[in-house]
N, C-alpha and C positions, 0 to 999 in steps of 0.2 A: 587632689590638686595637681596642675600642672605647674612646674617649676623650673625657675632657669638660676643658674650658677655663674657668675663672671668670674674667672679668674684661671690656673690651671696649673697649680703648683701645688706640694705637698699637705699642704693646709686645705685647700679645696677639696684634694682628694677625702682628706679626713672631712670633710662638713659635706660631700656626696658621699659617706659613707651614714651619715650620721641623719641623714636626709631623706637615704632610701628604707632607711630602715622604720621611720614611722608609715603606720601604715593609712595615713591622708595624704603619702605619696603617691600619685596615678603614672608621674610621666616625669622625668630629670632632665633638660637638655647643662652642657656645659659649656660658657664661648668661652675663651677656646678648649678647654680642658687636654686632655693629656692621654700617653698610651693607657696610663692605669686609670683614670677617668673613666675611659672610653668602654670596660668592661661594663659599668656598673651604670651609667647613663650615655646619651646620647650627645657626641661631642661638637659644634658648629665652627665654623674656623673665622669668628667675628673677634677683633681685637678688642683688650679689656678699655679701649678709649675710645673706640668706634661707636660713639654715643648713639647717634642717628639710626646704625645699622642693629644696634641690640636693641632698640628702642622699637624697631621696625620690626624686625622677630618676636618680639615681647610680644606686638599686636596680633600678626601674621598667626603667633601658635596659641593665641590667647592664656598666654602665660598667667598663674593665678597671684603669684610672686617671684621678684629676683632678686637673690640673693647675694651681695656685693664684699669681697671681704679683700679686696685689695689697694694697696695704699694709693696708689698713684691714682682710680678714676674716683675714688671717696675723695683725698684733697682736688680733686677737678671737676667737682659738683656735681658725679652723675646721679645722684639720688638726688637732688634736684628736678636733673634734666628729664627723669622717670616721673617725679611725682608732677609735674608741670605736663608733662602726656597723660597723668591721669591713672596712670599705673602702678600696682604693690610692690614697694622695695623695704628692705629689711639692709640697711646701714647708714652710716652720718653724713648729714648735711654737710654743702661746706664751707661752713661757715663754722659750725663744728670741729671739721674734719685738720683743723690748722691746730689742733694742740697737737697734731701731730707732722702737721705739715710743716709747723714752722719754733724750731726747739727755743727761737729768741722770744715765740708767745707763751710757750707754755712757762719756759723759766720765768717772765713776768709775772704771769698768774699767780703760779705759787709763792713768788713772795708779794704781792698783793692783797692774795688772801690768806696768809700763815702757815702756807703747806710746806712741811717742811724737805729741803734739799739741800744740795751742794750749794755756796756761795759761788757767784760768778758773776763774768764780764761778755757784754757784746761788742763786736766790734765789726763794721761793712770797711774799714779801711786795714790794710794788711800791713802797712806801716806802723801805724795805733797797736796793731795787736801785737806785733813785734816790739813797740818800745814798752807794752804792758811785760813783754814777758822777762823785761829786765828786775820786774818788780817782784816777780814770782817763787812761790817757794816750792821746790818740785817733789814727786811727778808731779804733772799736770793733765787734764784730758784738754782736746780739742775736739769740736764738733761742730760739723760743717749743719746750720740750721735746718736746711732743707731736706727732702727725701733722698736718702742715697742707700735703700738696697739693704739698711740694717750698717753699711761699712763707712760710713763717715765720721765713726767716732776713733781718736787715735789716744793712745796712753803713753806720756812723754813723760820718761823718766828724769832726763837732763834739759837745760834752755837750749844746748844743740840741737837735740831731737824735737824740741815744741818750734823753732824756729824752721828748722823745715819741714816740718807740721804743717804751719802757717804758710809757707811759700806751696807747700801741696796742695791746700784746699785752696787757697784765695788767688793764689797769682797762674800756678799751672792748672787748674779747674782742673783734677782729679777727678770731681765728682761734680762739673758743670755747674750748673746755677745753686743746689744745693749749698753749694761753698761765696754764695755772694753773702751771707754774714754767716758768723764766726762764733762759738761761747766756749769761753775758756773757764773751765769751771775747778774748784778744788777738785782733786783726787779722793777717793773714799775709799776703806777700807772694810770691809766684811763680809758676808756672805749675800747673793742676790737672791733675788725670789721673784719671779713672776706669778700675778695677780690678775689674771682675766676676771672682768664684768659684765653683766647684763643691762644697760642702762635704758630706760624709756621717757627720759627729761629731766624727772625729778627720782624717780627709785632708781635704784642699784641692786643687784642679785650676784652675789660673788659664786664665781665659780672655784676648783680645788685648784690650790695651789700646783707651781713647777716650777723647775730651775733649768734655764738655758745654759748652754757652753758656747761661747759666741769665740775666742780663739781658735785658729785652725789648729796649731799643735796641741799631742800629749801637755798635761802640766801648765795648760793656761799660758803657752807659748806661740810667738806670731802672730801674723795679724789677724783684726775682726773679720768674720766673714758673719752670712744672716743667722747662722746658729748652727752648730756638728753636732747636738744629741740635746735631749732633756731627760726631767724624771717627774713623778708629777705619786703621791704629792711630796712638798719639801718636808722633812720632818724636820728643818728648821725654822719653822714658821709655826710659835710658838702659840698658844691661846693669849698670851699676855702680848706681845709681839698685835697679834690679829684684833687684840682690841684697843691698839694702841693706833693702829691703823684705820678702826673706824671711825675712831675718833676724830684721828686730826689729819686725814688724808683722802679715806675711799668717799663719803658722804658730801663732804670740804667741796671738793674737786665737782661733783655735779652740781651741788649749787652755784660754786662759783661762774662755772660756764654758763649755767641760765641769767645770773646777776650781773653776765655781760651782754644776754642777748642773746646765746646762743646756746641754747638750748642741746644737749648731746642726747642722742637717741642712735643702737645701736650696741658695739662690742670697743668697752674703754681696759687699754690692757694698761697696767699697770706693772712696771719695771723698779722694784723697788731695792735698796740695800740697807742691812742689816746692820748698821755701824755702833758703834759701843755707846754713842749719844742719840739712840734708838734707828728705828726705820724711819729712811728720806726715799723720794722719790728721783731715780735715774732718770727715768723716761715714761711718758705717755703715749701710749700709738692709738689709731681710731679703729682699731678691726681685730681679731683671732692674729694672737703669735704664730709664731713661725719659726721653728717646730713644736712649740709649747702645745701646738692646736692636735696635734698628732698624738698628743697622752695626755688630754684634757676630753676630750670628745669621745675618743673609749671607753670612758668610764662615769661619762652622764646617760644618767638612765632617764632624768625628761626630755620629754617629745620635743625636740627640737624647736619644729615650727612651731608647737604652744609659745615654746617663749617668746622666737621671734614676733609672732603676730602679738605677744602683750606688751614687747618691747614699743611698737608701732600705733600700738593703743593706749599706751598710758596705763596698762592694768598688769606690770608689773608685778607689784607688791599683793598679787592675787595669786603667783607661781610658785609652787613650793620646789624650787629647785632641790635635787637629789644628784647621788654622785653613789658609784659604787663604792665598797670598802674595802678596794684593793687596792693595785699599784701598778706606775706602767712606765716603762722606757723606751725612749724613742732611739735610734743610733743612725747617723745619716751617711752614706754613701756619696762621697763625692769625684768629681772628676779631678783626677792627678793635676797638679799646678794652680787649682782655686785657691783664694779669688781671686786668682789675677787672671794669668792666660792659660784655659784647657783646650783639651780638643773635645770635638762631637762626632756622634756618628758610629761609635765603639757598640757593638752588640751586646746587651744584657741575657744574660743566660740564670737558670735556675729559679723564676717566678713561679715556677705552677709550683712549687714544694707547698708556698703559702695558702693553695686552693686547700690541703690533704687538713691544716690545722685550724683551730677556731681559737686560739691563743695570743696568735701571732699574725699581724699586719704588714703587708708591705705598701708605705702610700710611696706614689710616685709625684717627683719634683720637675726634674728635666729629664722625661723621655718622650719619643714619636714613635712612630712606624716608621719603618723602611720599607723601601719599594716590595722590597719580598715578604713584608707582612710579619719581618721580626721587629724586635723593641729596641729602639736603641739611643744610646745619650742622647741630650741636645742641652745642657743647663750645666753649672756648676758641680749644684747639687742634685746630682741625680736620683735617690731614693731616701727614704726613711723607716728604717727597719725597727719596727715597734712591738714590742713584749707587755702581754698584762698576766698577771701573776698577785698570789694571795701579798708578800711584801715587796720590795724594792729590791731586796737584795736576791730575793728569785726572779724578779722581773729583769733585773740588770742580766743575771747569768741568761737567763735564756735568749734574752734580746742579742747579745755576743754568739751566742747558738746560733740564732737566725741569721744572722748576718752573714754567716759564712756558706747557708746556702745561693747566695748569688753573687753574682761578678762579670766583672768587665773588664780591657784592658787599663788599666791604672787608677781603678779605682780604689779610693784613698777614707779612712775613717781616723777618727780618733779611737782608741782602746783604753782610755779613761771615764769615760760617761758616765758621772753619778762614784766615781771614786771618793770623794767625799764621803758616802756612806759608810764605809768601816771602819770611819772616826768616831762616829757615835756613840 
């Protein structure tokens, strides 16, 4: 099969890795993909919203399928605009694609149809949200409805801090239109867990578990950024916990989207927390985490495209999905001053060590070429350095191994990832 990839960040690179490896792969192209992409497929410099122009490639290389895992053209309907030419795409409608487009539908949903999560309020006036948070009992979260990057959720400890909270997302647009409604939601406490799925309308195929670090600091300090490391799988995501989940959450949540009309076909990830009044639901996204996809995809041993294409056909519940019975950590390299303001253009040094092992992954986030044909920033997050190993707690060591053989000027990691494991 010939196949094309839209996207070109650290998650891509893991589902081109994952992509090449079955072997009904004949040809990868990547729009745009990336320096590390670039090894392993063939990369086009077509933007991931340049509908027209992927669509015209698709034609052009006789693409057999494309394969879409990125927020921004899934909520802009280009699986749509794909299948409306006529062409095999493998992600969500978008019509769909707004449980994750828009946090003021999905929070509807779930209490509409009994799935349980945080209590909360919307608000499109920032005055309203302001005189709400006189009523509040703190912390609080805010979250700006729209797509922002993974950073649009903020955790206000005091009404100081929620009050300019609110004047950051709604009044100075922080995060641009994302922040034209608002949900201020109780605070929750516990451990998180992300829950990737295979979803083809009506079935579901859960993939292993992971735990994202979405704080930039050591110790769950500073602000969110899209995620500085995972581990996969949680061992706190219990059998009791997983069928408490299928019950009234993972199942719940696809019917309910068809019992609106919208039918979710695709990869439904699942952001859940662990709180002492069981597992609720944080967050819905419509495609592969990020970095979650990076120690999730390592260690599935089915054929990738099988799934995809039963995802696409409704035959599903005919996939036995399998996972290895190890364990994997991801640790991300990022550029000094994310997420706010870094620099670009720093030379990456030490990649080919990763060519010598078959243990250790390097996927690449934000890098390019440079004119002289070395590798160098261009993104926040510039890599993610990923360990698979018999447990977690070899996987962690050696993933901190691996990471030290590459570098940049100010490039910046957490050295926590997966500390939580020698509480266990």
């Amino acid at each position: 099969m010939k196949l094309l990839l839209v996207g070109g960040g650290g998650r891509e690179h893991a589902i081109a890795q994952a992509l090449v490896k079955s072997p009904r792969t004949e040809k990868l192209y990547c729009a745009p993909g990336n320096a590390g992409i670039a090894q392993i497929a063939e990369c086009v410099p077509i933007g991931v919203m340049e509908f027209d122009k992927l669509i015209a490639f698709a034609k052009e290389k006789e693409i057999d399928l494309t394969v879409v895992s990125q927020d921004d053209p899934l909520c802009a309907g280009i699986v749509d605009a794909f299948e409306a030419a006529g062409l095999a795409v493998f992600g969500t409608r978008k019509n769909a694609a707004i449980i994750e487009g828009s946090k003021a539908f999905s929070k509807q949903l779930m209490k509409k149809y009994g799935i349980p999560t945080a209590a909360y309020e919307i608000f499109t006036d920032p005055d309203a949200a302001l005189a709400y948070l006189e009523t509040c009992s703190y912390p609080v979260v805010l979250k700006a409805s729209g797509l922002a990057l993974g950073k649009g959720v903020l955790i206000c400890g005091t009404k100081e801090e929620a009050q300019a909270g609110v004047r950051e997302i709604m009044t100075e647009r922080k995060f641009g239109s994302a922040g034209d409604e608002l949900v201020i939601e109780e605070f929750m406490q516990g451990r998180e867990v992300s829950v990737l799925a295979f979803v083809d309308g009506s079935h579901i195929a859960l993939m292993t578990t992971s735990q994202d670090h979405k704080r930039i600091g050591d110790n769950d300090t500073g602000l969110n950024t899209g995620g500085m490391g995972t581990f996969s799988p949680s061992p706190f995501y219990t059998p009791e916990i997983d069928a408490i989940c299928k019950e009234q959450i993972y199942q719940k949540t696809v019917d309910a989207m068809a019992a609106e009309g919208r039918p979710f076909t695709g990869v439904l990830y699942f952001g859940l927390m662990l709180t002492k009044d069981g597992p609720k639901v944080l967050e819905y996204n419509t495609r592969f985490g990020d970095p979650e996809t990076q120690v999730v995809l390592p260690r599935m041993k089915t054929d990738l495209i099988d799934v995809m294409e039963a995802c696409m056909n409704g035959t599903l519940d005919r996939i036995d999905l399998e996972f290895e019975d190890n364990a994997a950590v991801c640790v991300i390299l990022a550029s000094g001053g994310y997420p706010e303001h870094y620099e670009k253009g720093k030379k990456i040094t030490g990649l080919e060590k990763f060519d010598e092992v078959d243990d250790c992954f390097c996927f690449h986030a934000g890098t390019k070429f440079a004119e002289d044909g070395s590798i160098v920033t261009s993104g926040g997050r510039v890599l993610g350095v990923t360990a698979v190993a018999d447990t977690l707690i070899g996987a962690r060591a050696r993933a901190y191994e691996a990471v030290q053989w590459v570098t940049f000027d100010g490039a910046y990691m957490r050295h926590d990832i997966g500390s939580a494991l020698d509480k266990i």
